[in-house]
C-alpha positions in Angstrom: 12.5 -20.0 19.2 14.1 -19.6 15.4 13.9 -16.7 13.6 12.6 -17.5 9.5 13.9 -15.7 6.8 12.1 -15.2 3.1 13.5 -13.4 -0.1 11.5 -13.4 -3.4 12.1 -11.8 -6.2 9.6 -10.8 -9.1 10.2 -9.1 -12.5 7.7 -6.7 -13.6 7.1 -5.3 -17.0 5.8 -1.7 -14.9 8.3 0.7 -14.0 9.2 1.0 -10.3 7.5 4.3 -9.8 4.5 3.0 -10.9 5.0 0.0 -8.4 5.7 2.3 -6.0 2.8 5.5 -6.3 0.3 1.9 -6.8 1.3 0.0 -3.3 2.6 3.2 -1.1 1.1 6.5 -2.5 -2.8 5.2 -3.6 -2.7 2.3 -1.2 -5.6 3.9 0.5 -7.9 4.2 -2.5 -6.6 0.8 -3.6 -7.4 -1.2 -0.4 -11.1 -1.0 -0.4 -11.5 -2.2 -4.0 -9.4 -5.0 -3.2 -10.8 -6.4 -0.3 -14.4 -5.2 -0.1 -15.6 -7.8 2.4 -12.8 -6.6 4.9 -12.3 -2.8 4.1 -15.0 -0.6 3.5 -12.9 2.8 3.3 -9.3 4.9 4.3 -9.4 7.7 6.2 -7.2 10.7 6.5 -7.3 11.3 10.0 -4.6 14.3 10.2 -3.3 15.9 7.7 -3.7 16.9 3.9 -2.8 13.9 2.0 1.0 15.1 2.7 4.1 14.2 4.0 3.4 13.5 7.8 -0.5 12.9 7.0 -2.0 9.9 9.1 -4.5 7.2 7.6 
């Protein structure tokens, strides 16, 4: 058994917060529009959208 390491590295003409509110905060409404066929919908199931919510 080996153990496989990858590092990429991207430049990106949006600022890192957007990057990060895009792929972390509205990951949930992004998901479904992105993969249609495989994700009809995100659901909070505890919590208020907060810190310590669960999808």
């Amino acid at each position: 058994m080996g153990v496989l390491t990858y590092t990429d590295e991207h430049t990106s003409p949006v600022i890192p917060s957007k990057i990060f509110k895009a792929s972390i905060l509205d990951l949930h409404n992004s998901m479904p529009k992105l993969y249609p066929d495989a994700i009809t919908s995100i659901k909070f199931i505890k919590g208020d959208d907060g810190v310590g919510s669960i999808k």
